[in-house]
N, C-alpha and C positions, 0 to 999 in steps of 0.2 A: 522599280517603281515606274508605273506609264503616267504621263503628262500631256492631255491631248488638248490641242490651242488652238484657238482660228489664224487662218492667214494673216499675213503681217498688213498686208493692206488695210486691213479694218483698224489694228489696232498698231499704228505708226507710231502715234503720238505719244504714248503713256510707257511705254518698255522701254527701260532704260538698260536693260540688257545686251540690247540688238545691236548690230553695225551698222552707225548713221549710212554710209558711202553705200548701203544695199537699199536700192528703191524699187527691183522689179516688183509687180502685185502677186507676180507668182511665186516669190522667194517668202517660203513661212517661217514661224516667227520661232520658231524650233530650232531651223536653220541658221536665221540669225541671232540667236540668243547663243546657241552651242557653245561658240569661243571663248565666252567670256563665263559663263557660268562653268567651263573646263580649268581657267582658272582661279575663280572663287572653289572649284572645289578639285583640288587635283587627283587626290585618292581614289576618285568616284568617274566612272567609265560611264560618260554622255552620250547616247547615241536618238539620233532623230529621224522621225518616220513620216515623209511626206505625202502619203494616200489620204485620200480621202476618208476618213474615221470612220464613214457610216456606209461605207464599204469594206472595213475590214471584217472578216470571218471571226468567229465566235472563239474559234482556238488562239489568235491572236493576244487577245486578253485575258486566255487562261492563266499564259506565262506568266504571270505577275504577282506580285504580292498586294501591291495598293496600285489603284488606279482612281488617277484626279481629271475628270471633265472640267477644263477651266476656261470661261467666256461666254457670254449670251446668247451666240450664235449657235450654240445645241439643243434641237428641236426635242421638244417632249419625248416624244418618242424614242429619239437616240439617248437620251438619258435612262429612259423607261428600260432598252433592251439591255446597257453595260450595264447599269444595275442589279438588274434579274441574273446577267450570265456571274454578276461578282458573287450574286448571296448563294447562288446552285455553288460554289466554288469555294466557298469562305473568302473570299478578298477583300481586302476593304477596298471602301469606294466613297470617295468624294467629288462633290462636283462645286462648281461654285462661279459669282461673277462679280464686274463692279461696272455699278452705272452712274458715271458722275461725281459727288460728294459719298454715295451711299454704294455698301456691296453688302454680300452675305456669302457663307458657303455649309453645304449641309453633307453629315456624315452618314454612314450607312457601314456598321461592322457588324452586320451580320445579328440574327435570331438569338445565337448568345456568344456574347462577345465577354471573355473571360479576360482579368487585371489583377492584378496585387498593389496595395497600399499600403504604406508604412504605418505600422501603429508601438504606441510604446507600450513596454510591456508594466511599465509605474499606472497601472489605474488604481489610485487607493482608495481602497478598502476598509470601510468602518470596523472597528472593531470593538467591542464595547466590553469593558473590565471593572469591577468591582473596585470603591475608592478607598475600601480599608473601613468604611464606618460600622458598628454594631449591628451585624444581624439579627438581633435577639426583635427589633423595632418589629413590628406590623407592618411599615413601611417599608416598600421595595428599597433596596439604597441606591443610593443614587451612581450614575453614571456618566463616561464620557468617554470619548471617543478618541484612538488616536491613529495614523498611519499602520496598518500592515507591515508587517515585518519584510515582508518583499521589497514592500515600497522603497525600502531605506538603502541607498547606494549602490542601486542596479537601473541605470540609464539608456539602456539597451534598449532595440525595437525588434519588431515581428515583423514579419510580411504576411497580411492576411488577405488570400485568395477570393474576386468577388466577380460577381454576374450580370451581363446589362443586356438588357434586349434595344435592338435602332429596328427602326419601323422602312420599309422601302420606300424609296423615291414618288412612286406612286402614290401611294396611301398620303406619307407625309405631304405632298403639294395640293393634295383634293382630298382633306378629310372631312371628317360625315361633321358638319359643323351642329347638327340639328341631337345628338345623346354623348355622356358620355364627359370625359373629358374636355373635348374640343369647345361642347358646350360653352361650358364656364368659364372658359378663357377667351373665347375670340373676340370679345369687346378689350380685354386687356392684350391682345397681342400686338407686336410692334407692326407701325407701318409701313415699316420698310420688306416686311412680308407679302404683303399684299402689293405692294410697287414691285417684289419681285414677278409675283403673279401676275400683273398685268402687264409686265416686259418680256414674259415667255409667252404669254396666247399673242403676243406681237411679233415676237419670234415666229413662233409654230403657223403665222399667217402670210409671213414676207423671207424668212429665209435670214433673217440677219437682226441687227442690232438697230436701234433708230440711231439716226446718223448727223452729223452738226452741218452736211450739204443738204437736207431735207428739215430742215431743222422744225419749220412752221405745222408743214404738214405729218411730220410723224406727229409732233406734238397734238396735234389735234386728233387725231386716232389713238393714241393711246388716253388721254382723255376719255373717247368714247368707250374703250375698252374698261376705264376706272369706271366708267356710269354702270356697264350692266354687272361687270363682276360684282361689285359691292353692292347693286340692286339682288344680284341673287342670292348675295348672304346677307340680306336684310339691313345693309350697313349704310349709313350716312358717306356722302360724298364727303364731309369734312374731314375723314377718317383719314383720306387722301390727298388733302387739298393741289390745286395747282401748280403753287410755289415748289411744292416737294415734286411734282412731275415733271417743271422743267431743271432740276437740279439734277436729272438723272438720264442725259443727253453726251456722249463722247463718256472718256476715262481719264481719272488725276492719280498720276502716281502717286503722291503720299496715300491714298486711301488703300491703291492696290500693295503699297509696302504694309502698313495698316492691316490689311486682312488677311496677305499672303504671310505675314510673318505669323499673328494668331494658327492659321491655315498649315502652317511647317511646324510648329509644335506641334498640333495636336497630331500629326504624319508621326512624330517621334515618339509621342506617347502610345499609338498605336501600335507601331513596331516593336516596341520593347516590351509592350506588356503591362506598362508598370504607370501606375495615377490612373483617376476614373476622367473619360475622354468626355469633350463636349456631346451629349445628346439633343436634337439633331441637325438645330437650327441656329449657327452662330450669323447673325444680324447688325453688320454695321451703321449707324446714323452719324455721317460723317457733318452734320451742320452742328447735331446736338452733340457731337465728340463722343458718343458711346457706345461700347456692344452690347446688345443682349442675346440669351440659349434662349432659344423658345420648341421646348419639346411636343413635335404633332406629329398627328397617324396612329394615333393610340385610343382604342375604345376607353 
């Protein structure tokens, strides 16, 4: 599995993995997380790759089974291209951030992503038997119903084989809000979707993350970035209010423990094959304490 993070510099504060006593800006957080997450997991062979990600070659990411973009600082773009080379490949791929009280992370396995479910094999079954009264009546006699003879002492389950389609990266972060599914949902979608949206076109314009030493002036640009995006999808500014955009400034480890653990589940449900996986948008609201799926990219 590939794990691709930004520099430690950005994100000092919130990783409690790293090694306090490592302060260079060029030491990333891969490198200092390695030791420790070697021993939380000793079975499992950590290795870390200090290039630049969006200089790495397309065969790079073949090798892999799942591959997680994790952190704000990956421009549309470099989202848009792991993605494309994971779904040409079948890989799964996740990407995901946390800004502040609030994160999210979205899945992508692929056009059909194949699972099995556990079902028990006791679904009872009406059956309906004659109560012993006079046929001779004109009237039907009467009836009642009791368990299946299957039903009776057989506790066992099945695994029943099923199909999900996940929509790309693309489609899901810009979908046609105007037919369709998306339609009827985008007044009921959470706002921490849209706050994701509007901290990637801030991304994809400056290179990085808004930052707690810019504190005033990011803030007032992403602001303006909430006024037009929500002006383009026809949505009220309250949808986003202020209060929630400056909650979404630096990172708090409880949220990223919060999301990164939902985040390793659904990695293990992926792998195995086995329970139906989040589709595509898991959505934290860390003020209101809760997550919601919000499935988009779909006609």
């Amino acid at each position: 599995m590939l794990l691709l993070m930004l520099p430690l510099a950005a994100r000092r504060r919130s990783n409690f993995a790293r090694e306090r006593f490592r302060r260079s800006p060029l030491y990333q957080i891969a490198e200092a997380a390695a030791p420790r997450l070697q021993i939380l997991n000793p079975n499992v062979q950590i290795q870390t790759e200090t290039s630049d990600p969006e200089q790495l070659g397309d065969e790079f990411f073949k090798q892999f089974d799942v591959v997680c973009v994790l952190g704000l600082a990956a421009k549309s773009s470099f989202l848009e291209r792991v993605n494309r080379i994971c779904r040409a490949d079948n890989i799964k791929f996740y990407s995901g951030g946390i800004y502040g009280f609030h994160g999210h992370f979205f899945t992508d396995l692929g056009s059909e992503y194949s699972y099995v479910i556990e079902e028990s094999k006791n679904k009872l079954a009406n059956v309906s038997i004659d109560d012993g009264a006079d046929n001779s009546s004109t009237e039907p006699s009467a009836k009642k119903s009791k368990p299946s003879e299957e039903a009776n002492g057989d506790d066992s389950t099945k695994m029943v084989k099923q199909c999900m389609e996940f929509a790309p990266w693309a489609r899901a972060s810009n979908p046609d809000w105007s037919c369709g599914a998306s339609a009827r949902t985008i007044r009921r979608t959470s706002p921490i979707y849209f706050v994701m949206l509007i901290l990637q076109n801030f991304i994809d314009h400056h290179g990085r993350s808004p930052a707690t030493s810019s504190h005033e002036s990011d803030f007032k640009e992403i602001c303006s970035l909430r006024d037009s995006i929500l002006k383009k999808l026809q949505l009220a500014d309250t949808v986003v209010p202020n209060d929630l955009l400056r909650q979404c400034i630096a990172e708090l480890s409880p949220v990223c423990a919060i999301v990164g653990g939902v985040l390793g589940q659904e990695v293990i449900k992926a792998v195995s094959g086995k329970d139906a996986p989040l589709n595509n948008f898991f959505l934290y609201h860390g003020v209101q304490g809760n997550g919601m799926v919000e499935k988009l990219g779909y006609s």
